[in-house]
Backbone of each chain as ProteinMPNN parsed JSONL, in Angstrom:
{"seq_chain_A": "XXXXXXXXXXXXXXXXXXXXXXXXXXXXXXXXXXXXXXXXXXXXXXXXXXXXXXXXXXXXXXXXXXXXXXXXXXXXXXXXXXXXXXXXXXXXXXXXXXXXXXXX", "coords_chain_A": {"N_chain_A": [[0.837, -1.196, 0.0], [0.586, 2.23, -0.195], [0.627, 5.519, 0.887], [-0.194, 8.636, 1.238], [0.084, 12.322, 2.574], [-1.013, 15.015, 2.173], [-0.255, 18.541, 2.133], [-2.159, 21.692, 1.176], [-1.645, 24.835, 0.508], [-3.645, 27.73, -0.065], [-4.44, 30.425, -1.846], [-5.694, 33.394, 0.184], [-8.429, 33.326, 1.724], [-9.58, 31.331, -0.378], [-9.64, 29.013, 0.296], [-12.365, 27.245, 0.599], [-13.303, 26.866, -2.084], [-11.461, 25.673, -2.897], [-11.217, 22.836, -0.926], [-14.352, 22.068, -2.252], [-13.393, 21.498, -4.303], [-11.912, 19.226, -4.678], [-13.576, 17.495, -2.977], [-15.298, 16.619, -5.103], [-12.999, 15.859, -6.833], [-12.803, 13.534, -5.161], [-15.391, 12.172, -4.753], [-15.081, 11.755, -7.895], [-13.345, 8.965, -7.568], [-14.415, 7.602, -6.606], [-15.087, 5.244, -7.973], [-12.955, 4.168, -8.624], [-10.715, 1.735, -8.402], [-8.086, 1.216, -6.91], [-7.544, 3.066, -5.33], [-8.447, 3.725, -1.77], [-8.529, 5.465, 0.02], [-9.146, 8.848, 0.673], [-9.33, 11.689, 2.003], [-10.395, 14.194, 3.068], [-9.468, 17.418, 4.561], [-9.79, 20.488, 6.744], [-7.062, 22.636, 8.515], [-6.606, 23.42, 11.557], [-5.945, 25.822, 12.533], [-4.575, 27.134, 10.715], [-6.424, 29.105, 8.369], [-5.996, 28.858, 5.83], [-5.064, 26.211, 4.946], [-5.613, 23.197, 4.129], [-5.558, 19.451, 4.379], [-4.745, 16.387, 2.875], [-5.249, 13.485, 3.035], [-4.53, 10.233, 1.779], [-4.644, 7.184, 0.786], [-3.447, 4.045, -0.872], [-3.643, 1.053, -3.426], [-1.047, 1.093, -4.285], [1.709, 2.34, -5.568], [1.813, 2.763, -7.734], [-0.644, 2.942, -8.578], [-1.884, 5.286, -8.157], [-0.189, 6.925, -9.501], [-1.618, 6.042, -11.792], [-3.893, 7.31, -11.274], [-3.457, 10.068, -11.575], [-3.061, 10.259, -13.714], [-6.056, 10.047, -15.301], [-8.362, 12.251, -17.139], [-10.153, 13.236, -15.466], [-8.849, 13.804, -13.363], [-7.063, 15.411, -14.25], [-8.209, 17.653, -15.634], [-9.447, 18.463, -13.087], [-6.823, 19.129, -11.692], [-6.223, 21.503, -13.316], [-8.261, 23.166, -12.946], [-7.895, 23.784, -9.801], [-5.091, 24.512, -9.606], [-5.098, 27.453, -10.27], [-6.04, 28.443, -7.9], [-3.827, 27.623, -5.599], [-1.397, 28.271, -2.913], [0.751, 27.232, -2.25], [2.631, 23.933, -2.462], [4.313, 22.427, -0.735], [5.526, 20.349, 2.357], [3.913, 17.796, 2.395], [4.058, 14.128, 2.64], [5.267, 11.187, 2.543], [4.147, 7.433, 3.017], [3.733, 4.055, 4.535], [0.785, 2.473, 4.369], [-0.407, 0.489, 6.788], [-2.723, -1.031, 8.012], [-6.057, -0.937, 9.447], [-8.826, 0.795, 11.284], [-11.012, 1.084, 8.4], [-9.838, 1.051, 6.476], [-9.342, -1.71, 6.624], [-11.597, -3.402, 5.71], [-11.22, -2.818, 2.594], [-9.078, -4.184, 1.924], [-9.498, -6.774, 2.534]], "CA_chain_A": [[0.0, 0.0, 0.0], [1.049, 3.431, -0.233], [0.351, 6.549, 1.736], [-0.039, 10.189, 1.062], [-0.583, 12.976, 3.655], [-0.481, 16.325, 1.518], [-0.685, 19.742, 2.813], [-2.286, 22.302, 0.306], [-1.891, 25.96, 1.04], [-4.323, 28.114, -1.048], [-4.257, 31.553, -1.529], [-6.276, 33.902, 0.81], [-10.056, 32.772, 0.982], [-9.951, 30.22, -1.176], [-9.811, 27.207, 0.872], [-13.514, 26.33, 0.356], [-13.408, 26.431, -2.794], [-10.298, 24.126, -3.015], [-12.3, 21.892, -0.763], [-15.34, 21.347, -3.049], [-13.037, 20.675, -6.008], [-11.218, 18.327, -3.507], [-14.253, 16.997, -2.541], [-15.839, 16.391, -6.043], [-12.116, 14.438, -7.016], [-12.722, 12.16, -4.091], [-16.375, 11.642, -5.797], [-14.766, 10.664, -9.104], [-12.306, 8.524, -7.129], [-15.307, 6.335, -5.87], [-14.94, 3.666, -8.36], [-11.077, 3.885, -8.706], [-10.635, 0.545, -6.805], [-6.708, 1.214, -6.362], [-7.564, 4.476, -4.205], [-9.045, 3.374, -0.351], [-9.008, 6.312, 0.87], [-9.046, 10.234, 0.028], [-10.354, 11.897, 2.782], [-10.24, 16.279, 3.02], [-9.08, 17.91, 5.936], [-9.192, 22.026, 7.198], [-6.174, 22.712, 9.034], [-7.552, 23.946, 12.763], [-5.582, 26.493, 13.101], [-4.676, 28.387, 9.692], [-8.031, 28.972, 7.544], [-5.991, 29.1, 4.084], [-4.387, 25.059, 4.852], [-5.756, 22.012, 3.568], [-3.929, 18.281, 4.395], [-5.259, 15.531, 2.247], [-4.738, 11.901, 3.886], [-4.5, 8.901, 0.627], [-4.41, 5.289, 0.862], [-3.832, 3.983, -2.509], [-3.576, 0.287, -2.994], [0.313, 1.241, -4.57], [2.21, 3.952, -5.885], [1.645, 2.798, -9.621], [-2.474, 3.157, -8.675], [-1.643, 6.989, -7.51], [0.462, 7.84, -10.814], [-2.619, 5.915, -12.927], [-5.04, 8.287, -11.057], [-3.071, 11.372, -12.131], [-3.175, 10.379, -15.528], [-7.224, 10.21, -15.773], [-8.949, 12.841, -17.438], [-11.068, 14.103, -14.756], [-7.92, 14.689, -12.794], [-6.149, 16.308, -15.219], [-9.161, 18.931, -15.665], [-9.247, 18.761, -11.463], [-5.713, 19.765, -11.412], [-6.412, 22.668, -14.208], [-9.455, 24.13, -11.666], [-7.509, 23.762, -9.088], [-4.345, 25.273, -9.562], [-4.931, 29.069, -9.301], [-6.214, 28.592, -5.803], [-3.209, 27.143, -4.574], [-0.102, 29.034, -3.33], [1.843, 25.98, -1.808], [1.934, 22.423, -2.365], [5.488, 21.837, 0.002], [4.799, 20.116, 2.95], [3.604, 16.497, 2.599], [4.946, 13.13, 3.187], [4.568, 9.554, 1.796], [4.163, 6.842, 4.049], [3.074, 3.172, 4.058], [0.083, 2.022, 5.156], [0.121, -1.1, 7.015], [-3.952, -1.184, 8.062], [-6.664, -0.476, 10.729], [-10.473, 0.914, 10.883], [-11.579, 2.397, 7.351], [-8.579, 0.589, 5.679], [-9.219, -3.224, 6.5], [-12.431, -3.932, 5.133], [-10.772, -2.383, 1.084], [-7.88, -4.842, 1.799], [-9.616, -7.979, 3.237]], "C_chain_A": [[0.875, 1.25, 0.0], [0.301, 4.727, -0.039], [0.009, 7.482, 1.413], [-0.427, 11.12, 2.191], [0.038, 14.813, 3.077], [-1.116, 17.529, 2.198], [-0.93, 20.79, 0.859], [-2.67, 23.809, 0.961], [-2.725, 27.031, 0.047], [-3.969, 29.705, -1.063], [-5.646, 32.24, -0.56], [-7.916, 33.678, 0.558], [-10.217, 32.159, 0.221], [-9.994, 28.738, -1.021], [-11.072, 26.378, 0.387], [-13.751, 25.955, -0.592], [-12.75, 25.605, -3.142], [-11.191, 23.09, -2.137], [-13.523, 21.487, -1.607], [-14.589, 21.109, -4.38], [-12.235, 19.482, -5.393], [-12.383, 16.964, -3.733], [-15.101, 16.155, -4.068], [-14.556, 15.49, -6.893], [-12.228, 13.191, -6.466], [-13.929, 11.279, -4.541], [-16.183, 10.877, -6.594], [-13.565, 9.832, -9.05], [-13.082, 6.868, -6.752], [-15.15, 5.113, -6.046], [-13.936, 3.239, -8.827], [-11.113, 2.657, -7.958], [-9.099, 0.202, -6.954], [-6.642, 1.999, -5.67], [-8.624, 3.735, -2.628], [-9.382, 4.572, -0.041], [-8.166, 7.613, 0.322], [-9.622, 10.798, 0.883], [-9.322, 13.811, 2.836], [-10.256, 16.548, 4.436], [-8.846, 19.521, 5.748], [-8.0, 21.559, 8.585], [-7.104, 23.702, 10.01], [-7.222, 25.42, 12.959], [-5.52, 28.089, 11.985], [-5.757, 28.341, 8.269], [-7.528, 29.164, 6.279], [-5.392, 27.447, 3.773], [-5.499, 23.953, 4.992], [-4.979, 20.434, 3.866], [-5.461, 17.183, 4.083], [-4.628, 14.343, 2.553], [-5.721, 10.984, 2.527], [-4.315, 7.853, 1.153], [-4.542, 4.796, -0.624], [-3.014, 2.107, -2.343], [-2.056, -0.023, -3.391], [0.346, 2.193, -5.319], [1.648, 4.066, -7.352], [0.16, 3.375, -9.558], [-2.754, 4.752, -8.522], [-1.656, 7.134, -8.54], [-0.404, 7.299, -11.756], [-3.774, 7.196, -13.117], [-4.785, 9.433, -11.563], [-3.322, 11.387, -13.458], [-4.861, 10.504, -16.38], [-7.6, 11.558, -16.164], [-9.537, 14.006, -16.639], [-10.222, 14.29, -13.687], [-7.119, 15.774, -13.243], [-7.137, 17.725, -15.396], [-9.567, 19.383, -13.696], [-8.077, 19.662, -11.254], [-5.976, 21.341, -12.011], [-7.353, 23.159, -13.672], [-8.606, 24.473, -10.559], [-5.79, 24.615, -8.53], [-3.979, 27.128, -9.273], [-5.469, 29.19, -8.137], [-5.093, 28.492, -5.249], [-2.148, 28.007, -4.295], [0.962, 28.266, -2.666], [1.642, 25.483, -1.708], [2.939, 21.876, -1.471], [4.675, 21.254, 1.262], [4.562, 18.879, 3.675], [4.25, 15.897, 2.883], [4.14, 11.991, 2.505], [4.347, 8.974, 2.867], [3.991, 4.989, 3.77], [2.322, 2.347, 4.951], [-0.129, 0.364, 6.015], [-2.063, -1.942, 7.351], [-5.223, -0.498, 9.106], [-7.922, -0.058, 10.071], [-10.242, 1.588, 9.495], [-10.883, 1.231, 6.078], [-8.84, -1.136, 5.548], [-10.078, -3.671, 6.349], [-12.511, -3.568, 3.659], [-9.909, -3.007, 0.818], [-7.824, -6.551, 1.891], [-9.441, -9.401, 1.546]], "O_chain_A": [[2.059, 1.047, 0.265], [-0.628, 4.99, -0.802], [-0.754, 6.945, 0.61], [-1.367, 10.693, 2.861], [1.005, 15.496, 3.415], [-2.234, 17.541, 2.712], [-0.265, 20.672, -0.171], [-3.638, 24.02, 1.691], [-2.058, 27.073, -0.987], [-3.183, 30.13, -0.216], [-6.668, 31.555, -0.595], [-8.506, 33.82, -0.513], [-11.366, 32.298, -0.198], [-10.232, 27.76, -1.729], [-11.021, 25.239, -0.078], [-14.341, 24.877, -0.663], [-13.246, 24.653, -3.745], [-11.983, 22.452, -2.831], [-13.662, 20.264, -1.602], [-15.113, 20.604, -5.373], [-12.034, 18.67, -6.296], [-12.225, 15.905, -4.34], [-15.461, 14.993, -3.883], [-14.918, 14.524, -7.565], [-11.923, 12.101, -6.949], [-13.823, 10.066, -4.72], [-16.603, 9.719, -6.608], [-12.784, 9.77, -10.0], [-12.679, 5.708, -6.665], [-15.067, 4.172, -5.256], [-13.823, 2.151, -9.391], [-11.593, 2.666, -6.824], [-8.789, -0.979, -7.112], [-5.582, 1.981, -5.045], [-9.689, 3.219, -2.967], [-10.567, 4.808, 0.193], [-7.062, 7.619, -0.221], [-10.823, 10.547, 0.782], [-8.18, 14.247, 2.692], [-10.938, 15.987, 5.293], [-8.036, 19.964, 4.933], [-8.039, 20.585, 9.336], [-7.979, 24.479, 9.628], [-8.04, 26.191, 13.461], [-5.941, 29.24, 12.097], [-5.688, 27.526, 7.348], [-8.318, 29.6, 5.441], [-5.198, 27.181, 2.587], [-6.209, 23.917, 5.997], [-3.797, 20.333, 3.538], [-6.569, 17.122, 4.615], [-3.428, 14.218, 2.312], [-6.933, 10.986, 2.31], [-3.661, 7.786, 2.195], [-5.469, 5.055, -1.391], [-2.148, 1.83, -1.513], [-1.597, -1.109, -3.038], [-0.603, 2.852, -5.743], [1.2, 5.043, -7.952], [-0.213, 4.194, -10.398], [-3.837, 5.269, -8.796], [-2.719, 7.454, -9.071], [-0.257, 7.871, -12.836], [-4.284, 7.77, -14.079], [-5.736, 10.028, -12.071], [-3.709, 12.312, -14.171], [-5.028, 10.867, -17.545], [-7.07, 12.334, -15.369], [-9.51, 15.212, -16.888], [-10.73, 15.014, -12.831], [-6.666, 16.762, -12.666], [-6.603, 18.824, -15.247], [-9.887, 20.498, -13.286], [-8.206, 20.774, -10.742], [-5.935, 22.296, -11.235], [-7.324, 24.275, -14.189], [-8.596, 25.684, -10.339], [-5.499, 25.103, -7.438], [-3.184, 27.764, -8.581], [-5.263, 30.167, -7.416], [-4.989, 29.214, -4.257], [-1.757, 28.645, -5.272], [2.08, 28.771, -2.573], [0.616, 25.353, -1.04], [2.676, 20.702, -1.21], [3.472, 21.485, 1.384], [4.762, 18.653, 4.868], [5.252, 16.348, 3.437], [2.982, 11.873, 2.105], [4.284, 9.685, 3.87], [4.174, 4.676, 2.593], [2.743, 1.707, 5.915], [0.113, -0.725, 5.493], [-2.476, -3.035, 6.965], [-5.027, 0.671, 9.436], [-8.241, -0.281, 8.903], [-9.432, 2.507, 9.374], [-11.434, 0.784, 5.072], [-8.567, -1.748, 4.515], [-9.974, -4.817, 6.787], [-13.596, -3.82, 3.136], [-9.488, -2.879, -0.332], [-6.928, -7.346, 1.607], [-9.497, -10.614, 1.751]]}, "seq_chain_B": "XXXXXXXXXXXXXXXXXXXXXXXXXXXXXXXXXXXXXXXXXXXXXXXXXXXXXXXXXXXXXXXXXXXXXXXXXXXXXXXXXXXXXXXXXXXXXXXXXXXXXXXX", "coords_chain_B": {"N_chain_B": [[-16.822, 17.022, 12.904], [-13.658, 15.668, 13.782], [-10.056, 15.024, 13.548], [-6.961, 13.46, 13.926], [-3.915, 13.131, 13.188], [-1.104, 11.934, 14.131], [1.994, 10.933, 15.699], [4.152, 8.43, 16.081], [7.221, 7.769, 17.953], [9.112, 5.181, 17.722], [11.167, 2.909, 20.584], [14.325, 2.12, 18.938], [13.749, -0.685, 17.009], [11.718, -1.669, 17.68], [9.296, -1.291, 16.059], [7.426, -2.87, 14.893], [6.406, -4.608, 16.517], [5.065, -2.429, 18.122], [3.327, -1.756, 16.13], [1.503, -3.945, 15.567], [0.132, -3.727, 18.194], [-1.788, -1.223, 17.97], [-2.589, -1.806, 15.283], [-4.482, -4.346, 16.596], [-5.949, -2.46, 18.627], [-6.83, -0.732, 16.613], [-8.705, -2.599, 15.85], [-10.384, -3.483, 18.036], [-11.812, -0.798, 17.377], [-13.523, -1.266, 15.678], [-16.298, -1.558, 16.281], [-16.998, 0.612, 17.741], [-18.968, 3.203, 17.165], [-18.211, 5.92, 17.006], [-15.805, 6.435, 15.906], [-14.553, 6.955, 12.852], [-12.389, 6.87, 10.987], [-9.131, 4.796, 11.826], [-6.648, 4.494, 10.92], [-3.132, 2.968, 10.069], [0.317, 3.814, 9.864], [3.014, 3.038, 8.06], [6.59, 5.436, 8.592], [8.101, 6.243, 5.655], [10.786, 6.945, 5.651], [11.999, 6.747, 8.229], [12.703, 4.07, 10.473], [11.887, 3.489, 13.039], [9.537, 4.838, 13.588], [5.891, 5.759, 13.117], [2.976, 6.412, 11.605], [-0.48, 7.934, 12.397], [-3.326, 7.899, 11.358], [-6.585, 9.347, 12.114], [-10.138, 9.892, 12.239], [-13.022, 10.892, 13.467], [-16.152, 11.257, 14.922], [-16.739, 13.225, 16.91], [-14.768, 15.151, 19.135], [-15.821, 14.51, 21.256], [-16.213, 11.906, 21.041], [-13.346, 10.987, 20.375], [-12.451, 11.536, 23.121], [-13.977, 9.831, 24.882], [-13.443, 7.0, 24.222], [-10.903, 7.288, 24.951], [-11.277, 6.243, 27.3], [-12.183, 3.793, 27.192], [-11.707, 0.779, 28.626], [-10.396, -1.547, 27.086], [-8.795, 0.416, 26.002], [-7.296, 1.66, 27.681], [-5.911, -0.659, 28.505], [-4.399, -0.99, 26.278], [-2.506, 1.436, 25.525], [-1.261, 1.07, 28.259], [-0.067, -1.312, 27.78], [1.389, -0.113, 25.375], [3.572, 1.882, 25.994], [6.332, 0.919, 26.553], [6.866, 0.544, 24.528], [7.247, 3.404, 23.405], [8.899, 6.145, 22.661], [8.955, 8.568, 21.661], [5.907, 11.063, 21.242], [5.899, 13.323, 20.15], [4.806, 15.63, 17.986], [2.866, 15.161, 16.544], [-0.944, 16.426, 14.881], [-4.007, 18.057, 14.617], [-6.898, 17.979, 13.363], [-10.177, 19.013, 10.805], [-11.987, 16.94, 9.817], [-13.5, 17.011, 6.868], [-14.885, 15.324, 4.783], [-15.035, 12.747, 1.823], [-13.616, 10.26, -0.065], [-14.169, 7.036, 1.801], [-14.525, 8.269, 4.037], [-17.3, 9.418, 3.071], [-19.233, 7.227, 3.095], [-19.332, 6.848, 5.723], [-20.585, 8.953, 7.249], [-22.891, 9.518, 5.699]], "CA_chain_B": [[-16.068, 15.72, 12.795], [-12.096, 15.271, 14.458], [-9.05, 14.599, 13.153], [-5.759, 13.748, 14.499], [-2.191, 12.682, 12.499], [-0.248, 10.887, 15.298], [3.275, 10.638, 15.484], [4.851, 7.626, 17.278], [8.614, 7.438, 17.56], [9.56, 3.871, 19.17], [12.714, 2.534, 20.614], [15.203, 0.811, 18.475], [13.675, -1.92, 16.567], [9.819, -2.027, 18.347], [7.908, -0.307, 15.834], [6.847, -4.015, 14.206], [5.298, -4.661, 18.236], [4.142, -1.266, 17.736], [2.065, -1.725, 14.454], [0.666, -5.124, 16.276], [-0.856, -3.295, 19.108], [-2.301, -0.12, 17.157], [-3.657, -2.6, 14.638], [-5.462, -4.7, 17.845], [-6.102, -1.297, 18.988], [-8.051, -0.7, 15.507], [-9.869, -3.612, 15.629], [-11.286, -2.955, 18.554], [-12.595, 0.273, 17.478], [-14.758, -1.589, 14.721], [-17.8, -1.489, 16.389], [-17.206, 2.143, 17.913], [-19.494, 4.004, 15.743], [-18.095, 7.541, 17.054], [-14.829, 6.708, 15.168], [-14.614, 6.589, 11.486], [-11.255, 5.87, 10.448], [-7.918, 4.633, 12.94], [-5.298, 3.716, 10.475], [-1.696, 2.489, 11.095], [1.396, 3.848, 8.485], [4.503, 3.355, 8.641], [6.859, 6.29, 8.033], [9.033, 5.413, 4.536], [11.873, 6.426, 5.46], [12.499, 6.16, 9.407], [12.427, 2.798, 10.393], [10.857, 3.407, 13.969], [8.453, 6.037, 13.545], [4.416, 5.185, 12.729], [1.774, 7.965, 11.966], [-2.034, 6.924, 13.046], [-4.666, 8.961, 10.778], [-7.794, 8.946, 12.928], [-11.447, 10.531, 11.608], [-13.609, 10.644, 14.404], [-17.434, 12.251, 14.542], [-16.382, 14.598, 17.37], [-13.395, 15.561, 19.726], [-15.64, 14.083, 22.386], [-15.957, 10.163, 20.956], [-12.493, 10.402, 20.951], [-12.36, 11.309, 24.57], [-14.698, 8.48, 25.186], [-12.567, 6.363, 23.323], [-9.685, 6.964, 25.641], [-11.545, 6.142, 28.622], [-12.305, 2.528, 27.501], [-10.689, -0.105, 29.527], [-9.365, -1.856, 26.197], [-7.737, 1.421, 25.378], [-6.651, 1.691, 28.829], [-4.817, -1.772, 28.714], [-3.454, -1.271, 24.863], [-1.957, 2.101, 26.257], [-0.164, 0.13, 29.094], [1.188, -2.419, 26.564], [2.088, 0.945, 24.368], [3.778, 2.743, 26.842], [7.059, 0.852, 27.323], [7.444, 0.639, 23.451], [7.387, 4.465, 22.776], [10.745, 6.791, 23.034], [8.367, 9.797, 21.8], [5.238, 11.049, 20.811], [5.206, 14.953, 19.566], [4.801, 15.767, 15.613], [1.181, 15.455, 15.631], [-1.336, 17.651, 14.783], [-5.38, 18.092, 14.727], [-7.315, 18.845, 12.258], [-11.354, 19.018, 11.209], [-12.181, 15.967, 8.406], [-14.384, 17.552, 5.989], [-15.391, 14.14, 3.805], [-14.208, 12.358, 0.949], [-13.854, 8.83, -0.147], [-13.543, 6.375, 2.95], [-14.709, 8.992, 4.806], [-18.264, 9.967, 3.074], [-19.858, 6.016, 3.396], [-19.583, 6.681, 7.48], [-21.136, 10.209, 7.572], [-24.461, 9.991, 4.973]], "C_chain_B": [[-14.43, 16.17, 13.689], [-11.686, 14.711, 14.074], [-8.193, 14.487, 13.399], [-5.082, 12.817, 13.393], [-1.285, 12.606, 13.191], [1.011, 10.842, 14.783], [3.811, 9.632, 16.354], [6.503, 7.372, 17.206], [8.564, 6.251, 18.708], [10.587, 3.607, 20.074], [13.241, 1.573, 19.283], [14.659, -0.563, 17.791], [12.125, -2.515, 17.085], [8.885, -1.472, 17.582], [6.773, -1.988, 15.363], [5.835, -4.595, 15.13], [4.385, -3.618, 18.063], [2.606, -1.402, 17.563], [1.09, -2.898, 15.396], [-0.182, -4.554, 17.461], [-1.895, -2.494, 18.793], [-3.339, -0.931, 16.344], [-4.818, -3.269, 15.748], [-6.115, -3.304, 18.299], [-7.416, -0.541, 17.965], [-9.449, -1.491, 15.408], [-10.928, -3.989, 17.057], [-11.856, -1.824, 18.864], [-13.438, -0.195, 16.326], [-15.672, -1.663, 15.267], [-18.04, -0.115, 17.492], [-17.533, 2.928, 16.856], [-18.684, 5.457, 15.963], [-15.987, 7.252, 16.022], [-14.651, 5.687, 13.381], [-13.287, 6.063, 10.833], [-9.914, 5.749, 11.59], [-6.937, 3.981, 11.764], [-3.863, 3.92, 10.394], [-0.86, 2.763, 9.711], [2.338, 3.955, 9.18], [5.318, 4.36, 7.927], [8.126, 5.223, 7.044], [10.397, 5.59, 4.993], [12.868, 6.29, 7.092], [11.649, 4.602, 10.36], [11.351, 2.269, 12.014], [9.795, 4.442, 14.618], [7.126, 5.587, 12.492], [3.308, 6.421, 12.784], [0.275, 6.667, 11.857], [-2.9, 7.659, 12.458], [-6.206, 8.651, 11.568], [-8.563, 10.05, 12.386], [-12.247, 10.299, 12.724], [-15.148, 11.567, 14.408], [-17.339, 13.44, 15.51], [-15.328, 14.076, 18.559], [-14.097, 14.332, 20.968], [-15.916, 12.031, 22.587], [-14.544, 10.029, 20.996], [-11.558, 10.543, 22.19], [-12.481, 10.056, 24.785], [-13.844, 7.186, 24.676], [-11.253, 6.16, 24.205], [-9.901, 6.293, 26.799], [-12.06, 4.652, 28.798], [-11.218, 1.621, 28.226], [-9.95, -0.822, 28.26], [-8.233, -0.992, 25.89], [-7.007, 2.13, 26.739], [-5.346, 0.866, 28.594], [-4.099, -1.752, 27.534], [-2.244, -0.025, 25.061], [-0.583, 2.059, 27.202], [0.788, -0.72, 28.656], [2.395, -1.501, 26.486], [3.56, 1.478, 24.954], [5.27, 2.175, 26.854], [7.541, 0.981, 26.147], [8.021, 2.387, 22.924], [8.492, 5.22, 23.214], [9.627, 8.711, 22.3], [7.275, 10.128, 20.929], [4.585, 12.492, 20.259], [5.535, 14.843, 18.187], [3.582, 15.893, 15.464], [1.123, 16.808, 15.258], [-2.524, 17.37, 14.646], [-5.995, 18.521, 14.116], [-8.985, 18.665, 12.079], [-11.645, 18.052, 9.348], [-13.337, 16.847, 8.158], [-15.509, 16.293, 5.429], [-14.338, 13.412, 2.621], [-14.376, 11.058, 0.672], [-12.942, 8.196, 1.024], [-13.963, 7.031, 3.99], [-16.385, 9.138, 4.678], [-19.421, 9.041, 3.687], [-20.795, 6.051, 4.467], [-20.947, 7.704, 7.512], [-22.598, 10.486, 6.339], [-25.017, 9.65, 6.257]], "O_chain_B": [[-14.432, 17.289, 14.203], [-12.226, 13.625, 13.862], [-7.727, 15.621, 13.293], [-5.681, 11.901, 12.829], [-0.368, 13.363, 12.874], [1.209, 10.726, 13.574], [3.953, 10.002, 17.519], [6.92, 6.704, 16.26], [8.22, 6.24, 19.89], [10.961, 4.732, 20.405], [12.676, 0.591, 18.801], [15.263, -1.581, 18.128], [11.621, -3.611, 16.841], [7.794, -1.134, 18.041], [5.559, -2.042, 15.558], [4.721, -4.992, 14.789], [3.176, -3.766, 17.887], [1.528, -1.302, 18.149], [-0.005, -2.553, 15.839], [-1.295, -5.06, 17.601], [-2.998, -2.841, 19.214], [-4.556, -0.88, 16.521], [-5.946, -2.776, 15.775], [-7.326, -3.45, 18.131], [-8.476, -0.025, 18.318], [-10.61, -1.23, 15.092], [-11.98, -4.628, 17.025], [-12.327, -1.535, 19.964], [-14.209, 0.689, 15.954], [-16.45, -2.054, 14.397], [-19.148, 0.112, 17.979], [-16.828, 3.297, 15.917], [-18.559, 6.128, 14.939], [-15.26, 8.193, 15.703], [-14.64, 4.517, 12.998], [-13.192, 4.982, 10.252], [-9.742, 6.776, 12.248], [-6.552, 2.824, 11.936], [-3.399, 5.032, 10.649], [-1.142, 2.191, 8.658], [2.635, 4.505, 10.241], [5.074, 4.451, 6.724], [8.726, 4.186, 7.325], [11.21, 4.676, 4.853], [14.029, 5.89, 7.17], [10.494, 4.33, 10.685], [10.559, 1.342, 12.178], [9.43, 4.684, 15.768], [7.29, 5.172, 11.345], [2.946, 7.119, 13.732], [0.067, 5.497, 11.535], [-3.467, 8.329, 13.321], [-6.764, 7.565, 11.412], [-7.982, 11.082, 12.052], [-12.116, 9.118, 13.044], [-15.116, 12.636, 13.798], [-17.745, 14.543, 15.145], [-15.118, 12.896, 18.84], [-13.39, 13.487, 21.517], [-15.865, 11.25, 23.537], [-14.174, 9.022, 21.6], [-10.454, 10.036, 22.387], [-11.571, 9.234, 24.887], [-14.079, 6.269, 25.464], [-10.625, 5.102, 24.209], [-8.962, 5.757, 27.387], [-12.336, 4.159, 29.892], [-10.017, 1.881, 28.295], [-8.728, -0.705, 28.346], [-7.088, -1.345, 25.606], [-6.232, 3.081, 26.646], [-4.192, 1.284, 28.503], [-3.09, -2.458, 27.541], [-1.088, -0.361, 24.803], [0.521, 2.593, 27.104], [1.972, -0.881, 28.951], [3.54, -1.582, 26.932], [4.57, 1.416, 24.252], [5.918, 3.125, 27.295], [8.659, 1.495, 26.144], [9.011, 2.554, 22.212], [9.038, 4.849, 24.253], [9.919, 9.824, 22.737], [7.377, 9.65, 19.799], [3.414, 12.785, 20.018], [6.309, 14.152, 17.526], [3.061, 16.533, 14.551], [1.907, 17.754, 15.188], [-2.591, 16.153, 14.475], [-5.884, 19.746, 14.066], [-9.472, 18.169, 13.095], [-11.515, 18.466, 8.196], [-14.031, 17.343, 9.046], [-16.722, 16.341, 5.633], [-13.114, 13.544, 2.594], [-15.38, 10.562, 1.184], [-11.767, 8.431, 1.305], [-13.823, 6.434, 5.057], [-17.025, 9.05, 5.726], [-20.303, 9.462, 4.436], [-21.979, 5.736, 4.583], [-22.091, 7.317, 7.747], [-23.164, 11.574, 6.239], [-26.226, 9.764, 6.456]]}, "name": "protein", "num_of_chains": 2, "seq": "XXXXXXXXXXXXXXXXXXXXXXXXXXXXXXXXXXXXXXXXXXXXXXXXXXXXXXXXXXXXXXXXXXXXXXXXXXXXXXXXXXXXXXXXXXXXXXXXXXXXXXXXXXXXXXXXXXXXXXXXXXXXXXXXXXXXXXXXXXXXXXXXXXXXXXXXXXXXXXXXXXXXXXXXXXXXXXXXXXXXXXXXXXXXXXXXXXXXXXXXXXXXXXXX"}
């Protein structure tokens, strides 16, 4: 399995809208069945940060997802919101609630 | 909703005990409805360090959550394995895939 835990910094007031284009990838992610998990996160503290927590069932299933269509026009919405993508971290998942009934 | 991104640093060669408790630790939060996801990664590139992505419906299931006696005694296990536990951070799950299933 393979991890992701990305931070997305947007520019000023534009978090929400990065969230519903977020939120509408994770949609057309539904019937990806190499992606587990995509789940959207506000940062508590600073109202322009974003951190996006992946589960993908391997790295190759990630770099397929980038290559679809309706990411590629995700990314192209999504880009003038953002004003930093530094940040993240890989990881690798090993299992637990959410995760071990997509793996069983 | 509640979100935490856990940091566990172990001693020396215990994260593999670790992962084994955390996972037990998961699996008896499958039939705690107040928490949506508990899963177990290992970091890629230090060998005894484990992040814990947890989704929870609010701050105060995963009070409740601490105050079970399983998570009492997995705790006690935990406790002799860990060498340190700051890095987190807290955040507010929005939705997403893996996430939306729980929360219709």
């Amino acid at each position: 399995m393979y991890g992701r835990f990305g931070k997305i910094k947007t520019h000023p007031g534009k978090r929400d809208e990065m969230v519903e284009i977020l939120l509408r990838a994770a949609d057309g992610l539904s019937e990806f069945e190499g992606c587990y998990l995509y789940v959207v996160n506000k940062d508590k503290t600073d109202p322009d940060t974003i951190w996006v927590m992946e589960a993908w069932r391997s790295q190759d299933d990630h770099r397929a997802s980038l290559a679809l269509a309706e990411t590629q026009a995700m990314i192209a919405n999504a880009r003038p919101l953002i004003a930093d993508l530094s940040g993240g971290m890989e990881f690798n998942p090993v299992g637990g609630k959410g995760l071990t009934d997509m793996t069983d």
